[in-house]
N, C-alpha and C positions, 0 to 999 in steps of 0.2 A: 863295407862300402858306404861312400858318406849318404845320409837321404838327400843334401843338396845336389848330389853328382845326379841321382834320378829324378828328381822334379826337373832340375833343369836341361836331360836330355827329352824328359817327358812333355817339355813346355815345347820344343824342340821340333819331335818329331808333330807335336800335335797341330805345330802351325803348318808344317807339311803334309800333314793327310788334309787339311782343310783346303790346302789350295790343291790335290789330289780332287776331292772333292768337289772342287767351284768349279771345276774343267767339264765333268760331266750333266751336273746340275745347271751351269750356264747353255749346256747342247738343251739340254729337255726342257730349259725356259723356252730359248728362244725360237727353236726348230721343235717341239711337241705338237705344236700345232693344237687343235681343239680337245684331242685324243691322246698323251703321250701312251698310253696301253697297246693302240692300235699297233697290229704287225706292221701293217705297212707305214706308220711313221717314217718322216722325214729324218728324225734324231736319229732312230735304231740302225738305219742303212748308212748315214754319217758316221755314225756309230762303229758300227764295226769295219766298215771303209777303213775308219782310222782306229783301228784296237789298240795299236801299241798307245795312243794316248788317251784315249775317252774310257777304254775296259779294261786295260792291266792297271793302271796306276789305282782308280777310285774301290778295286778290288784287289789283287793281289800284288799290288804298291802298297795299300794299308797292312794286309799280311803282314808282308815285309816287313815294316815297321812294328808290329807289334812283334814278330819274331824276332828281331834285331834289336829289344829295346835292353836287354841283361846284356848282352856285348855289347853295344853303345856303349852305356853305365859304367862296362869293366873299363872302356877303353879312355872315357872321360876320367874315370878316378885313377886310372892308372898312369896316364901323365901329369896330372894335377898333383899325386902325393908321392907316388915312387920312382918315376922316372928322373935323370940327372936332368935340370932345366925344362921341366917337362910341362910346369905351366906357359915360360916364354914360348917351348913348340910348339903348341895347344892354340895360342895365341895367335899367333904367327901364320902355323896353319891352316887355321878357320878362318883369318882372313884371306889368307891366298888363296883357297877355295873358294869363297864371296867372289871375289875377284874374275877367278878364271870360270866359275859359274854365270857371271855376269858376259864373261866374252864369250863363251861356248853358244851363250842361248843368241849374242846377236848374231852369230855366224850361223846358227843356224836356221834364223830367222829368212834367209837370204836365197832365192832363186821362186819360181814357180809358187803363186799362192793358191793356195787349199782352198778345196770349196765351202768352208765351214767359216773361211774370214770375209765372205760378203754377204750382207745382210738380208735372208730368208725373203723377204719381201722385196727385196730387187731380183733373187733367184725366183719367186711367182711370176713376177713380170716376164721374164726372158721366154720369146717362142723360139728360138733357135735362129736358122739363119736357111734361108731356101738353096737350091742346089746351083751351083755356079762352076763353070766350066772351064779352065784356066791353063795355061803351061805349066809343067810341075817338074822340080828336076831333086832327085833326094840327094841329103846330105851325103857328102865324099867320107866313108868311114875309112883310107886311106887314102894317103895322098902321095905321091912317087910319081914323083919329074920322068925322071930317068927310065923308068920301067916297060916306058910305051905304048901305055895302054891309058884310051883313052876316058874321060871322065864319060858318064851315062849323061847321055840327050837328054831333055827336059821332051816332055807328052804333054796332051791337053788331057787334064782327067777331072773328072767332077768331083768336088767335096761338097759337103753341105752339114750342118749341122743341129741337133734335134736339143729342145732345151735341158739345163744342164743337168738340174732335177731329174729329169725323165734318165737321162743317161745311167748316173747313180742306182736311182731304181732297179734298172734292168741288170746293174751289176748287182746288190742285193738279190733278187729272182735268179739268176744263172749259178752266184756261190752256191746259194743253199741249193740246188739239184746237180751241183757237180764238184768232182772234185780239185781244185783248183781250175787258174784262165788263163794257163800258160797260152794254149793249144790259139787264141785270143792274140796275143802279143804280138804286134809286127814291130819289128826291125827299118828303123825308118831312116837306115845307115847301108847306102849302098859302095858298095865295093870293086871297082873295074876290073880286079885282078882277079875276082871269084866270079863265077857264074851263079845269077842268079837260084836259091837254094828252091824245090819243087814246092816245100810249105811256103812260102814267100809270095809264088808265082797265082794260087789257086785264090777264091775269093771265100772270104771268113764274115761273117758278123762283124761287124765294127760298131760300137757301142757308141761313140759319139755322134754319128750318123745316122744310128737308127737304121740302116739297112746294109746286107749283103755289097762285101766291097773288094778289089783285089789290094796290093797294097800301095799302090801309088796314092790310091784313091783317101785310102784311110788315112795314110800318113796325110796328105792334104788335111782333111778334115781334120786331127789332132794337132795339124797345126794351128788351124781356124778356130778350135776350143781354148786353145794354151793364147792365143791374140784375144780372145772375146775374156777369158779370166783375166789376163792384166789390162786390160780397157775397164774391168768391172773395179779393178782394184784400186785404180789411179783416183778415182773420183774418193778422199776421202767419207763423203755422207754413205756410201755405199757400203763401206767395212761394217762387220757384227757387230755389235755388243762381247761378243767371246771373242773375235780377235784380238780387244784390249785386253781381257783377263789372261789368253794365251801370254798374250805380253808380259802380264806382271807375275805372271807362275811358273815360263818356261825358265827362270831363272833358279828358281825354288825346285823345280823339277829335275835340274841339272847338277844343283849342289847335293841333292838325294842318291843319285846316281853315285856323284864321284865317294860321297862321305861311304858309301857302301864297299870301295874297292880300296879307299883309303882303311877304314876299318877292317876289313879283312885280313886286310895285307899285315896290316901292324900288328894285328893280335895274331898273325902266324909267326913274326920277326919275335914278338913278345913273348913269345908261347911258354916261357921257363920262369917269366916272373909271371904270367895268370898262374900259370900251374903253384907258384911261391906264396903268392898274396892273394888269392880269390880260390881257394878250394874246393868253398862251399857253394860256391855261383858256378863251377868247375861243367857242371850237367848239363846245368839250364843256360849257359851260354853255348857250349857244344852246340844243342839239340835247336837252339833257335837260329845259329850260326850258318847248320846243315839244311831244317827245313825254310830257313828265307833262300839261304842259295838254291836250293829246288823248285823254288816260285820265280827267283829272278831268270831261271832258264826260259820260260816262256814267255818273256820280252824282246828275245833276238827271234826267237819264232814270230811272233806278233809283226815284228821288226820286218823282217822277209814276206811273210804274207800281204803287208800294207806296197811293198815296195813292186812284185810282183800284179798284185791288184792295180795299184795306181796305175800300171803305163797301158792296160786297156783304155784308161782317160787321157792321161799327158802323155804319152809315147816315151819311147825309150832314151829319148836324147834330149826333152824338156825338163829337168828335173830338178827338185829344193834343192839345195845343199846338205840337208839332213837324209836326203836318198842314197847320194854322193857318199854319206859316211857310214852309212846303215851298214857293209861288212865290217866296217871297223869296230862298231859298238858290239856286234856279236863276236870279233873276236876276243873284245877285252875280255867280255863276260862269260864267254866259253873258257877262255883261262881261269878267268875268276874263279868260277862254279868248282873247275877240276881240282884248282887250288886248297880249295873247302873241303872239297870231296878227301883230298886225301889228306889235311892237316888237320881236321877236328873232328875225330872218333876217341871214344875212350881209349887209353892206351888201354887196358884191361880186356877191352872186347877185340882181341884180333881177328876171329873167326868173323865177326862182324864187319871189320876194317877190310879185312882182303875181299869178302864177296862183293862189299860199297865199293871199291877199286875196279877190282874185273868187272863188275856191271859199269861201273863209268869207261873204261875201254872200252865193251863191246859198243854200248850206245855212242860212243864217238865213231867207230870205227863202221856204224850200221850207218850214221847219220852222215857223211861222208858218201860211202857208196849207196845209196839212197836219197842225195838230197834233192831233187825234183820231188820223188815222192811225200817227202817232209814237209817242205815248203805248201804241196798241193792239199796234206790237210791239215797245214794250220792254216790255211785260206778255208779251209770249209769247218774247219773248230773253232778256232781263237781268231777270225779273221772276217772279211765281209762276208761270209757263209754261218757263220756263228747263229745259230735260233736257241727261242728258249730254253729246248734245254738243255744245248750247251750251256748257255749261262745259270740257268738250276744249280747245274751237275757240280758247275764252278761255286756256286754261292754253298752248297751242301760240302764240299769238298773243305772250305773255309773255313763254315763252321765245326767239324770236325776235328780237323788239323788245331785249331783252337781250342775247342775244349781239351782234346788231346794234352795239349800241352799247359794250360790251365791246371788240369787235375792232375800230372806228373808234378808240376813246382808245387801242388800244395799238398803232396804226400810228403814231397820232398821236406818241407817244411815242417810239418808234421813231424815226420820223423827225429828230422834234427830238434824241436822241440819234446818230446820225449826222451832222445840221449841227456839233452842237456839237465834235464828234470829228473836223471835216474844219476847224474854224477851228481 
């Protein structure tokens, strides 16, 4: 393999973990506050709010990347010098990935903004909004003319709203002492055709409110939150500092994404010419192929725990575009993942290949009839409930997995330098 093929996926990836990198570094500038250590920081609770972007990427996105960098490598040399036209695909390629990483991040730029894109110092200002008492009539989650039944009356019910900060908080304090905030979630989609459902009708916590509410009540009130975040957001002086860098990374972020299912993919379609031309990289791509796809799994979990979390704040029917597509992105990569799982085992290790199989069924097939439970603790592991030492466990677990594989390629090297020294 040429050394230009690695510097220059090395240059690569390295501008990608940097902007990995600027996403959680620009949280702990600007939301650290006087203390970023302190638990109760502002960053740590935004923080894991949002895991799928602040905690997987700046940690097991780099993984990834360093797992991924010998398949990268194969995959660059191997259209570069063996494939038929395979620098114009290469080419080509990489720029329609530029491209379509470019339209993916404005679209998903699009619905509902986050509380981390207005600027900490107008989120201190905010005292909420006092209690007001108003006609309220919820959204028609069906709509049928014909059916006769009539749409639900609008009531006077009070919303109010408690500052935004404070809200976050309280979701931070409830993850870590529970497991998952489904129990939380109202439904602010009513239905004339259904009778109201018993959990629907009782009154719950409502976090944006600050008190005890039935659900008229709260859905008001998340509506009053989702009006008070886009009134914060219009005024450009108000946006972060990190919403602009969100801006110039979710692009970089999206092209990582896709070059990872694009690489996959090719070096499973490939699989006869690595096996031809890269024999000696044959291991150490394998092995880095399997353990990034076993780190990229917990990005669609992160993925579902953010999106469940969030509608305690914006409700179920105010949401980004990126919420909108959050099954999608766990279905590419649950394919993805299976994909890996069963195309990159030694062909020599079968005993190994069939238990890696049957354990990827049963874990699909668990995860499946289990997925409330799944979701509820990666909201309290990988998600607003995450404490230190979750994240320890994850940073030990890193380093590990790394030396691991460290000290396998430099036996492996080793070795092969010995055979060659002994012909």
């Amino acid at each position: 393999m040429l050394m230009g093929t690695r510097i220059f996926v090395f240059l690569v990836f390295t501008a990608i973990g940097l902007a990995f990198v600027s996403l959680l570094g620009g949280l702990i500038y600007e939301f650290g506050g006087e203390n970023p250590l302190d638990l109760s920081a502002d960053w740590l609770a935004i923080a894991t709010l949002y895991s799928h972007l602040f905690l997987f990427f700046p940690t097991l996105g780099l993984f990834t990347l360093y797992a991924f960098f010998v398949p990268a490598s194969v995959f660059v040399d191997l259209y570069w010098r063996h494939v038929s036209f395979g620098r114009l695909r290469f080419i080509a390629g990489a720029l329609a990935l530029v491209a379509l990483s470019y339209q993916i991040s404005v679209v998903l730029q699009q619905g509902t903004p986050a509380i981390w894109q207005i600027a900490p110092d107008v989120l201190l200002q905010d005292r909420g909004a006092p209690e007001i008492c108003s006609p309220y009539r919820p959204q028609p989650a069906i709509l049928c003319a014909s059916c006769g039944a009539a749409q639900p009356e609008a009531r006077n019910v009070c919303r109010s709203r408690q500052p935004v900060l404070k809200s976050v908080r309280e979701v931070r304090t409830v993850s870590t002492q529970s497991f998952g905030l489904g129990a939380f979630v109202r439904s602010c989609q009513a239905s004339p055709l259904l009778d109201a459902a018993a959990s629907e009708s009782g009154q719950r916590y409502c976090f944006v409110s600050g008190r005890l509410a039935d659900a008229d009540s709260c859905c008001a009130s998340l509506q009053a939150f989702n009006t008070q975040m886009w009134a914060l957001y219009a005024e450009p002086a108000n946006r972060s500092m990190l919403h602009r860098i969100h801006g110039f990374t979710l692009p970089v972020l999206t092209f990582y994404l896709l070059i990872l299912v694009v690489i996959g993919g090719l070096l499973v379609i490939r699989r006869k010419m690595v096996d031809l031309h890269y024999g000696i990289w044959l291991e150490r791509l394998e092995r880095g192929v399997v353990l990034g796809a076993i780190a990229m799994v917990v990005w669609p979990l992160s993925n579902h725990a953010f999106v469940e979390t969030s509608a305690v704040l914006y409700g179920t029917s105010a949401r980004s575009t990126y919420v909108t597509l959050a099954p999608f992105f766990t279905a590419v990569f649950g394919l993805w993942a299976l994909m890996i799982l069963f195309y990159f085992y030694r062909k020599s290790e079968k005993d190994i290949e069939g238990a890696g199989k049957a354990v990827g069924v049963i874990v699909s097939v668990l995860t499946v009839l289990n997925y409330p439970d799944i979701i509820s603790f990666s909201e309290r592991f990988v998600g607003a409930g995450a404490g230190w030492e979750a994240l320890a466990m994850l940073a030990v677990l890193l380093i590990l997995a790394s030396t691991r594989i460290s000290f396998l390629q430099f036996a492996k090297r080793s070795a092969f330098a010995d055979e060659r020294r002994n012909l």
